[in-house]
MIVEXDO-988079 format. One record per atom (N, C-alpha, C): x, y, z; residue in three letters; atom name. Coordinates in steps of 0.1 Angstrom, whole numbers, always signed. Example, Ala and Ser with C-alpha at 12.3 -4.5 7.8 and 13.67 -1.06 7.14 Angstrom:
site u=+132	v=-57	w=+78	residu=ALA	atome=N $
site u=+123	v=-45	w=+78	residu=ALA	atome=CA $
site u=+132	v=-33	w=+78	residu=ALA	atome=C $
site u=+128	v=-22	w=+71	residu=SER	atome=N $
site u=+137	v=-11	w=+71	residu=SER	atome=CA $
site u=+129	v=+0	w=+79	residu=SER	atome=C $
***
This chain:
site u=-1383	v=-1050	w=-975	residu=UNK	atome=N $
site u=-1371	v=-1047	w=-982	residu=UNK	atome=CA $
site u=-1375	v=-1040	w=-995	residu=UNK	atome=C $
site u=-1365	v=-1030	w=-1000	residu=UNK	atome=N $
site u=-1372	v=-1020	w=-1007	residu=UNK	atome=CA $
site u=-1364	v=-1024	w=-1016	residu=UNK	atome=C $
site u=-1370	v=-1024	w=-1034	residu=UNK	atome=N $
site u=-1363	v=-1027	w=-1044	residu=UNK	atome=CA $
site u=-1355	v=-1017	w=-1051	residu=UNK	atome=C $
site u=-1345	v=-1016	w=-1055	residu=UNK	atome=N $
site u=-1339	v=-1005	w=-1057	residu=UNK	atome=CA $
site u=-1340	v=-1001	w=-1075	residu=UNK	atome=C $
site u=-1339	v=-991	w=-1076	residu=UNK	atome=N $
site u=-1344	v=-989	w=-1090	residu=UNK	atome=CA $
site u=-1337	v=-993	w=-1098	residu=UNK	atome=C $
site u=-1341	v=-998	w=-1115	residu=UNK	atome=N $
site u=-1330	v=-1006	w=-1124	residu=UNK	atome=CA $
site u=-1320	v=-996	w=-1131	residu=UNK	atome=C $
site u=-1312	v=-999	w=-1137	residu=UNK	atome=N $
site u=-1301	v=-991	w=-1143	residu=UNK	atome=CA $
site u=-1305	v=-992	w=-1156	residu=UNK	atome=C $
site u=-1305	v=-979	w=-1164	residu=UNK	atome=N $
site u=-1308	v=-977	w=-1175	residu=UNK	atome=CA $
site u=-1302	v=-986	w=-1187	residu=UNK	atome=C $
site u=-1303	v=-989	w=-1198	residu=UNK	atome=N $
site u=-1299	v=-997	w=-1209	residu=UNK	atome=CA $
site u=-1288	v=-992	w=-1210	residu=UNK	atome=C $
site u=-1282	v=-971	w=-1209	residu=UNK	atome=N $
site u=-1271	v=-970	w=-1213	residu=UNK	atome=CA $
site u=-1257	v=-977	w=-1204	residu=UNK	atome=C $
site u=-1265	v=-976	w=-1192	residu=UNK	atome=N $
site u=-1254	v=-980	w=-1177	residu=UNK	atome=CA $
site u=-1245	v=-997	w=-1180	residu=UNK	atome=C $
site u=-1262	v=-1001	w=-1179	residu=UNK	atome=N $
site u=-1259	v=-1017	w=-1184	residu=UNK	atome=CA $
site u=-1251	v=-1020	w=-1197	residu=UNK	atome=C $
site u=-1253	v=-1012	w=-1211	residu=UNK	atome=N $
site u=-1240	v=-1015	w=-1220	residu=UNK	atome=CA $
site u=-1230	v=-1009	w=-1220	residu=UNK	atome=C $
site u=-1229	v=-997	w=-1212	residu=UNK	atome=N $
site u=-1216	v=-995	w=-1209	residu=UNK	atome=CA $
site u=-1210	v=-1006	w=-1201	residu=UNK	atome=C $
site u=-1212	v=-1007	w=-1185	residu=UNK	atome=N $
site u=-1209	v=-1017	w=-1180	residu=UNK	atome=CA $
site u=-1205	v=-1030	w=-1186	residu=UNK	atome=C $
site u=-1214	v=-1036	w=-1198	residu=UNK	atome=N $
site u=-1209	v=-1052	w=-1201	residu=UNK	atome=CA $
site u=-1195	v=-1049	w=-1212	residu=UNK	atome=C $
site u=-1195	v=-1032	w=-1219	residu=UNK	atome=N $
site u=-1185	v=-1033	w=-1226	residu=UNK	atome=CA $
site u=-1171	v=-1030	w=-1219	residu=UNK	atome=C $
site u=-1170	v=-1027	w=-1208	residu=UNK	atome=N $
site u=-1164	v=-1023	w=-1200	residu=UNK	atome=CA $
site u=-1155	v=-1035	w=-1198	residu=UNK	atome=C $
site u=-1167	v=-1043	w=-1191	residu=UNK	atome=N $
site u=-1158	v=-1059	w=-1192	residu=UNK	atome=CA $
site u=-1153	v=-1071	w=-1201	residu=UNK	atome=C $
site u=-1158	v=-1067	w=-1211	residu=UNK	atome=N $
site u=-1156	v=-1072	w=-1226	residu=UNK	atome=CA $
site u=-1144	v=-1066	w=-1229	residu=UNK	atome=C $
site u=-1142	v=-1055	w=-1232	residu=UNK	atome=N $
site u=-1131	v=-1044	w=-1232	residu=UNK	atome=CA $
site u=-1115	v=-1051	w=-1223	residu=UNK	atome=C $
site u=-1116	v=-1052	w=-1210	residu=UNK	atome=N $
site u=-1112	v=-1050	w=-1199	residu=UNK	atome=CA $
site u=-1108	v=-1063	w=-1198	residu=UNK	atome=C $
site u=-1113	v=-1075	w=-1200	residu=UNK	atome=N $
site u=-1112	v=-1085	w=-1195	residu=UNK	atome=CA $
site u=-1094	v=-1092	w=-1199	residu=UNK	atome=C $
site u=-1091	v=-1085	w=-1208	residu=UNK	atome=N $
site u=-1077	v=-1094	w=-1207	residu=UNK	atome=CA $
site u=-1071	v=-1086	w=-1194	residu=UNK	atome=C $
site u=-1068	v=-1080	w=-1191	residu=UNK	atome=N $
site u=-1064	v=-1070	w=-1178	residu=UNK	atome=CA $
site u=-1063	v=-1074	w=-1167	residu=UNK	atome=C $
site u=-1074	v=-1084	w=-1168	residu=UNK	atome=N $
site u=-1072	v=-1093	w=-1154	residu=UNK	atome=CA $
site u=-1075	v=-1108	w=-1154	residu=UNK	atome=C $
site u=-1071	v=-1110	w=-1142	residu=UNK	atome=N $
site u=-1067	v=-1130	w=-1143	residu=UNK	atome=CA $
site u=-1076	v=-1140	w=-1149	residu=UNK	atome=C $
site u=-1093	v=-1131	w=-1150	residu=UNK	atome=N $
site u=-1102	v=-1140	w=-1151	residu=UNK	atome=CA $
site u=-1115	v=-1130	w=-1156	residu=UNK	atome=C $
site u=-1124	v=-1134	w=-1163	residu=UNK	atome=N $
site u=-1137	v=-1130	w=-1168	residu=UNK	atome=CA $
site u=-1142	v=-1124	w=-1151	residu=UNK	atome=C $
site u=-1146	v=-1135	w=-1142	residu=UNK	atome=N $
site u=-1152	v=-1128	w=-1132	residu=UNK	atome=CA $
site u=-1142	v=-1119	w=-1126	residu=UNK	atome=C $
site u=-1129	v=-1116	w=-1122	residu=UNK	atome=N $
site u=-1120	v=-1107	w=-1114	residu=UNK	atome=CA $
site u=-1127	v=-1093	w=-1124	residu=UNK	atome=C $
site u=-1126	v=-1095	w=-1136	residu=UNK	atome=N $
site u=-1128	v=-1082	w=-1146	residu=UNK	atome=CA $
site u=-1144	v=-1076	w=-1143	residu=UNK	atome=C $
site u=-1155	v=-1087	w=-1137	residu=UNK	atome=N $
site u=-1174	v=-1084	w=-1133	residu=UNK	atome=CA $
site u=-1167	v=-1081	w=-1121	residu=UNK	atome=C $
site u=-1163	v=-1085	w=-1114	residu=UNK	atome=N $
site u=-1163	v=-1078	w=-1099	residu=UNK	atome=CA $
site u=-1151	v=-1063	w=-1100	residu=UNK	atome=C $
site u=-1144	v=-1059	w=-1108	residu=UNK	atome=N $
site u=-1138	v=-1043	w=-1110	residu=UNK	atome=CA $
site u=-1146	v=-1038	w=-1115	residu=UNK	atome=C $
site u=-1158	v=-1039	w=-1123	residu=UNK	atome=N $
site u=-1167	v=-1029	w=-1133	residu=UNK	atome=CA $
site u=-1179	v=-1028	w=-1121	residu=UNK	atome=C $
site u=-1185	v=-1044	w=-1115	residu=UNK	atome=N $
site u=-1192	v=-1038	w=-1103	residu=UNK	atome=CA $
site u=-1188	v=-1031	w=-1097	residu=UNK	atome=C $
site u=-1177	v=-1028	w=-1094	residu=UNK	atome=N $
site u=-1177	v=-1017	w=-1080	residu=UNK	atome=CA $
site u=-1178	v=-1006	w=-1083	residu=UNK	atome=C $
site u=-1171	v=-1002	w=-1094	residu=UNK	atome=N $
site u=-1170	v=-987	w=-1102	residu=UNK	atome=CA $
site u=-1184	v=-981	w=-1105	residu=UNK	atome=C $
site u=-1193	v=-994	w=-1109	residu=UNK	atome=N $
site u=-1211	v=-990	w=-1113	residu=UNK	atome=CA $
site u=-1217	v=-992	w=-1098	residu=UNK	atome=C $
site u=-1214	v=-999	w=-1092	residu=UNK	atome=N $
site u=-1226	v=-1001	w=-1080	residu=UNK	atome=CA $
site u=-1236	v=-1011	w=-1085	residu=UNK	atome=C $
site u=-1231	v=-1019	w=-1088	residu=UNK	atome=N $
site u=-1242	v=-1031	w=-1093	residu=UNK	atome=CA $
site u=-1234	v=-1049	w=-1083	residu=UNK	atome=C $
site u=-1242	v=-1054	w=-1081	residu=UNK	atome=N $
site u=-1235	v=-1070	w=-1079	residu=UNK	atome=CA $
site u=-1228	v=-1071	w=-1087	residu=UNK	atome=C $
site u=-1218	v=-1079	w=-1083	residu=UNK	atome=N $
site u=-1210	v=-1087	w=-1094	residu=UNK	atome=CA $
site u=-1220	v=-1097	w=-1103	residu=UNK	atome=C $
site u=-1230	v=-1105	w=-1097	residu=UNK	atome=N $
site u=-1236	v=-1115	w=-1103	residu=UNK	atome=CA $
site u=-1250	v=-1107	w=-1112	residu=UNK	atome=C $
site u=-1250	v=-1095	w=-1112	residu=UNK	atome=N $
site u=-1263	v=-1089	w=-1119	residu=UNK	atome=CA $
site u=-1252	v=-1082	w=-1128	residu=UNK	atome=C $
site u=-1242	v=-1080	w=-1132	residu=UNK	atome=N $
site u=-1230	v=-1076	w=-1138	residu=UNK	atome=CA $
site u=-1228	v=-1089	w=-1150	residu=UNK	atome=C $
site u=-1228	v=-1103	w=-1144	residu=UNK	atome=N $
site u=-1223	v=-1114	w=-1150	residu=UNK	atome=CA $
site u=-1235	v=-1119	w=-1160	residu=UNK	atome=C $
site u=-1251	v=-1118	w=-1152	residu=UNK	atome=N $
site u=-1264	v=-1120	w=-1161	residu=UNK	atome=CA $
site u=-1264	v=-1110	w=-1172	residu=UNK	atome=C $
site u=-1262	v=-1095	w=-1170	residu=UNK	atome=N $
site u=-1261	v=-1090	w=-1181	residu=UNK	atome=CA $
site u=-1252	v=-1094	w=-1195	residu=UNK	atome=C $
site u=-1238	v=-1096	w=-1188	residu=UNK	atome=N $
site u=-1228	v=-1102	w=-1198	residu=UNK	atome=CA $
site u=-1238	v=-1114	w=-1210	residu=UNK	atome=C $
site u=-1240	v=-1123	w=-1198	residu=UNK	atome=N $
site u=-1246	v=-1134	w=-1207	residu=UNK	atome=CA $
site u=-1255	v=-1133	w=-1213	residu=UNK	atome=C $
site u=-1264	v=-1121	w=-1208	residu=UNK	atome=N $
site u=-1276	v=-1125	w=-1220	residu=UNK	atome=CA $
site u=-1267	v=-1116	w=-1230	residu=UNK	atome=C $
site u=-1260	v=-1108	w=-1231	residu=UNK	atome=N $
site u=-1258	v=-1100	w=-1243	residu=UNK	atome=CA $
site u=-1245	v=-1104	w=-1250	residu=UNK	atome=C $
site u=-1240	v=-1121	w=-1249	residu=UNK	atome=N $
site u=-1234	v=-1128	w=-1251	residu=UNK	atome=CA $
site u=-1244	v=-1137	w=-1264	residu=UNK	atome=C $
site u=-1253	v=-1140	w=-1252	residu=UNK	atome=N $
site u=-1266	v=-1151	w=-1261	residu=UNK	atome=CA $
site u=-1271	v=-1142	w=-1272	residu=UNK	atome=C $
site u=-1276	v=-1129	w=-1266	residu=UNK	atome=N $
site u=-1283	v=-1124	w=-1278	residu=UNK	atome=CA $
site u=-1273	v=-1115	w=-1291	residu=UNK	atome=C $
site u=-1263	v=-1120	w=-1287	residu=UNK	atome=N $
site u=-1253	v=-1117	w=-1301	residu=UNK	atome=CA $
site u=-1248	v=-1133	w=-1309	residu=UNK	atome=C $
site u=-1247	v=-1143	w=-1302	residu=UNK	atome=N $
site u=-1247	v=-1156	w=-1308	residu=UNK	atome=CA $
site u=-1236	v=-1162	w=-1305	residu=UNK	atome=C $
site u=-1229	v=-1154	w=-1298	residu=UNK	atome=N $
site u=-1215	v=-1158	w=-1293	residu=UNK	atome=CA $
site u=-1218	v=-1169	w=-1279	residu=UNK	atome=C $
site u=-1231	v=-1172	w=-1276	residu=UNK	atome=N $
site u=-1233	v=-1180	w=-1269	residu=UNK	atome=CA $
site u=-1244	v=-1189	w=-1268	residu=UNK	atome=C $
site u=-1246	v=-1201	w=-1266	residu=UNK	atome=N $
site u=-1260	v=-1203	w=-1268	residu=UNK	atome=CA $
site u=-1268	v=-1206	w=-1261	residu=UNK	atome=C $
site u=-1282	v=-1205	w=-1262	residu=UNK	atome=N $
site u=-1294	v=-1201	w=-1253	residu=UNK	atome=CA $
site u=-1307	v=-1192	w=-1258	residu=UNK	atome=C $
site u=-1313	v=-1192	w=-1251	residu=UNK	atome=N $
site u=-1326	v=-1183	w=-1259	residu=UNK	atome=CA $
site u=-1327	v=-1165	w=-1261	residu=UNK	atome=C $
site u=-1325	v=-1161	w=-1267	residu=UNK	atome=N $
site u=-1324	v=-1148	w=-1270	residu=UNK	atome=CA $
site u=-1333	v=-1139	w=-1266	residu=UNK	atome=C $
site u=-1332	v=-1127	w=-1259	residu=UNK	atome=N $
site u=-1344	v=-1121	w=-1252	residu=UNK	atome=CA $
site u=-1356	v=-1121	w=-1263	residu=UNK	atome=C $
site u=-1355	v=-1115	w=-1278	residu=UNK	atome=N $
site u=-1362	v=-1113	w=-1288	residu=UNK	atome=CA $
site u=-1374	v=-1126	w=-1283	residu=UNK	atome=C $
site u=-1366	v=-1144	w=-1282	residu=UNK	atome=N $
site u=-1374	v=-1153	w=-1283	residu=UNK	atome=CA $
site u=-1380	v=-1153	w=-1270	residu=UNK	atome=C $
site u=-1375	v=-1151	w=-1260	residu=UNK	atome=N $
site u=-1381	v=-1148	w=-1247	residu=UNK	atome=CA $
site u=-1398	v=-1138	w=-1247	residu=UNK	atome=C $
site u=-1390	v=-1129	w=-1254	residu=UNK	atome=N $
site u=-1403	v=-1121	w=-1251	residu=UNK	atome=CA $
site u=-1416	v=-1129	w=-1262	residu=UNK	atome=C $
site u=-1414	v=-1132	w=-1271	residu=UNK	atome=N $
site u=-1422	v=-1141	w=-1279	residu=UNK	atome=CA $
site u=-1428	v=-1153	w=-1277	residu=UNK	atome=C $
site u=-1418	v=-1160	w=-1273	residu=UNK	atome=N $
site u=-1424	v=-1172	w=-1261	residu=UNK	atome=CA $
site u=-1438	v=-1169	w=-1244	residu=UNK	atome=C $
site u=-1433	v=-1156	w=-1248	residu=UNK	atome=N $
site u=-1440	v=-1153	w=-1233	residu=UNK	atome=CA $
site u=-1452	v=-1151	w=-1237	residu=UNK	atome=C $
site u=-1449	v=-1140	w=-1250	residu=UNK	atome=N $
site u=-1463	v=-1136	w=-1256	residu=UNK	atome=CA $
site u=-1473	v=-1149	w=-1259	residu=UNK	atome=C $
site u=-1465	v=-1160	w=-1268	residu=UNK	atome=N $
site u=-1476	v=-1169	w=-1272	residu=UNK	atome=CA $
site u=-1484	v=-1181	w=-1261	residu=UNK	atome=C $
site u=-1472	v=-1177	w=-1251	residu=UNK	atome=N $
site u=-1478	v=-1188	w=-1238	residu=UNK	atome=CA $
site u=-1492	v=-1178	w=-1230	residu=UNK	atome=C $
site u=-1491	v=-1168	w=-1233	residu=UNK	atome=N $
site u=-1502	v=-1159	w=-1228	residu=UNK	atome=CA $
site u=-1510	v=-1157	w=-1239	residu=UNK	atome=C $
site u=-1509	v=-1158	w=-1252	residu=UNK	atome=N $
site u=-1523	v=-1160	w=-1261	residu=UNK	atome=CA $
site u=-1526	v=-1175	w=-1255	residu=UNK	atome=C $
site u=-1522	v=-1183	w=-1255	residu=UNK	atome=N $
site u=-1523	v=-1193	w=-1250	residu=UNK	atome=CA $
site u=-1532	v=-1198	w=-1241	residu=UNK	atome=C $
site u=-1532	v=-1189	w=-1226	residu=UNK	atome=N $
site u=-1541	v=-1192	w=-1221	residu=UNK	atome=CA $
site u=-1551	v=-1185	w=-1221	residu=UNK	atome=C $
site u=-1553	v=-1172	w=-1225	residu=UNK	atome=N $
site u=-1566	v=-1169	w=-1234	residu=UNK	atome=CA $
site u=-1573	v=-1176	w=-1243	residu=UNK	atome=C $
site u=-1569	v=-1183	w=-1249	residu=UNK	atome=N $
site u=-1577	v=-1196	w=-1261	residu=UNK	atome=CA $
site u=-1579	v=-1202	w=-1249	residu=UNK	atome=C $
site u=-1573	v=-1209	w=-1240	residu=UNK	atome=N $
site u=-1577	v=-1221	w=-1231	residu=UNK	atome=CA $
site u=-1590	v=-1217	w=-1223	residu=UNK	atome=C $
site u=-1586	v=-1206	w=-1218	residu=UNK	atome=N $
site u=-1597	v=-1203	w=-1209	residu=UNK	atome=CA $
site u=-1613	v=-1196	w=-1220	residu=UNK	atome=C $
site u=-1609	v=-1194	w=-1228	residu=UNK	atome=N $
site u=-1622	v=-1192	w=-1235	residu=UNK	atome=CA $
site u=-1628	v=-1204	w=-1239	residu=UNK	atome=C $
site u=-1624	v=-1211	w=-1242	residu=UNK	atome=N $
site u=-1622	v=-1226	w=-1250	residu=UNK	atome=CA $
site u=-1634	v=-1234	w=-1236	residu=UNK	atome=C $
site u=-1630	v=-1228	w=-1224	residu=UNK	atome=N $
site u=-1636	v=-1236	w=-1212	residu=UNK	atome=CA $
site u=-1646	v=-1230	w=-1211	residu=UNK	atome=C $
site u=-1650	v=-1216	w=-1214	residu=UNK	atome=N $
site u=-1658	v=-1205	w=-1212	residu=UNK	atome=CA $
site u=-1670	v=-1212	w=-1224	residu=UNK	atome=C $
site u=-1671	v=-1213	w=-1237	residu=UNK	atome=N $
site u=-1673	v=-1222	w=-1248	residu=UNK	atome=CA $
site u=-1679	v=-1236	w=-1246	residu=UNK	atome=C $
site u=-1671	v=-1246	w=-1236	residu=UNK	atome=N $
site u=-1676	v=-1253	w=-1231	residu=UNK	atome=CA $
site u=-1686	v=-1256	w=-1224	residu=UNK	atome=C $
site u=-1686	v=-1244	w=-1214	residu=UNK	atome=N $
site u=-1696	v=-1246	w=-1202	residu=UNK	atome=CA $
site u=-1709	v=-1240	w=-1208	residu=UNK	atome=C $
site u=-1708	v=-1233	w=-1217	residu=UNK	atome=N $
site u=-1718	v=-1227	w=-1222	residu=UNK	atome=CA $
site u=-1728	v=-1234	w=-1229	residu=UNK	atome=C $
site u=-1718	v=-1243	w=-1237	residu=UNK	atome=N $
site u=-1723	v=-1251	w=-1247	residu=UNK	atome=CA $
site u=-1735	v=-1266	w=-1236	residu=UNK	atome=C $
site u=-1727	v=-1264	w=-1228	residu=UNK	atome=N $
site u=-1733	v=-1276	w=-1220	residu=UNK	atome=CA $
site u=-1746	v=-1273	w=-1214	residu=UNK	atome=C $
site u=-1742	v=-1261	w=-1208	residu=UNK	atome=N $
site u=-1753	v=-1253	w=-1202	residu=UNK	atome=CA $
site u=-1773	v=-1254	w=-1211	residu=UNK	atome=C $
site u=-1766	v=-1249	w=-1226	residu=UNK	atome=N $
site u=-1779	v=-1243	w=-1234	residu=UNK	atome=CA $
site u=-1786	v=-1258	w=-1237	residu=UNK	atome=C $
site u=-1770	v=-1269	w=-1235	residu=UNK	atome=N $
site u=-1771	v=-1287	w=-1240	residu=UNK	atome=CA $
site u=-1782	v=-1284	w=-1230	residu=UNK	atome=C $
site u=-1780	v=-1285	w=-1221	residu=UNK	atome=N $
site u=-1798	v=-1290	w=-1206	residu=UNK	atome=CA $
site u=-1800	v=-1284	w=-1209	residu=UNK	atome=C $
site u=-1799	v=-1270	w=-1212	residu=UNK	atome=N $
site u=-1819	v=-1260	w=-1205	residu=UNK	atome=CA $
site u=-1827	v=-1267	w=-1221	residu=UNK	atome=C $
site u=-1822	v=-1270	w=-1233	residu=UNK	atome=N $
site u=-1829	v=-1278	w=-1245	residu=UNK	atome=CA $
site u=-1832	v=-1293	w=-1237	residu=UNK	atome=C $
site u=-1825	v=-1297	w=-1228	residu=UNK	atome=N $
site u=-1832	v=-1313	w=-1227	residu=UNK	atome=CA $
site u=-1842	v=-1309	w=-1214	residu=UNK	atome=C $
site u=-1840	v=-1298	w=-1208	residu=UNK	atome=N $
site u=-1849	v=-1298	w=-1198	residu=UNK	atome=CA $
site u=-1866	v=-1288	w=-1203	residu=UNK	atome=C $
site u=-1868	v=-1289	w=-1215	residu=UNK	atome=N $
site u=-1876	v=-1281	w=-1219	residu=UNK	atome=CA $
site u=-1885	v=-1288	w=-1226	residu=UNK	atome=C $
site u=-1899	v=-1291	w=-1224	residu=UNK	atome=N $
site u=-1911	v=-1294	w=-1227	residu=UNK	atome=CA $
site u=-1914	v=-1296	w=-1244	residu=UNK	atome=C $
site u=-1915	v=-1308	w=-1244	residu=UNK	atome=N $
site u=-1916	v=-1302	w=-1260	residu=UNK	atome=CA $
site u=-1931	v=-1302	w=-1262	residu=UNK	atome=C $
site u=-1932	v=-1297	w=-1277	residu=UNK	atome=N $
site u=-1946	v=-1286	w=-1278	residu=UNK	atome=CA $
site u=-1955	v=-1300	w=-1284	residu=UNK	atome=C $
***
């Protein structure tokens, strides 16, 4: 199954303002994501994730904001760089520990 390409950032804030805009117009928040999907060619539910994150990341909602997302991601991945060096450090240290006790003294 082939992935289909993403929609540019302008598509996507047009689209969420579209429905922001639009939503008294119709009976319900989602009736208003499924008229703006069809017009864009997007899911209704990849219509509704954008809404929300750009709900969260204005504060009108709450949850973690892409900004903290991407930061969170970054320090979980320094993260395991320290760990895995940290083990790298270890074995090393352990290693030079024998070949010193396996070594003759003078």
């Amino acid at each position: 199954m082939s992935k289909r390409p993403g929609y540019s950032p302008e598509v996507r804030e047009r689209a969420v303002r579209m429905v922001l805009t639009g939503e008294h117009e119709h009976k319900s928040r989602w009736a208003a994501i499924q008229s703006v999907a069809a017009k864009i060619g997007c899911t209704p539910e990849t219509l509704r994730s954008w809404v929300n994150k750009i709900e969260v990341d204005s504060g009108a909602r709450p949850g973690v904001t892409t900004d903290q997302a991407a930061r969170l991601k970054q320090l979980e991945r320094e993260n395991r760089e320290l760990m895995r060096a940290n083990e790298i450090l270890r074995k090393a240290a352990a290693f030079f520990a024998q070949a010193e006790l396996d070594r003759k003294p003078k």
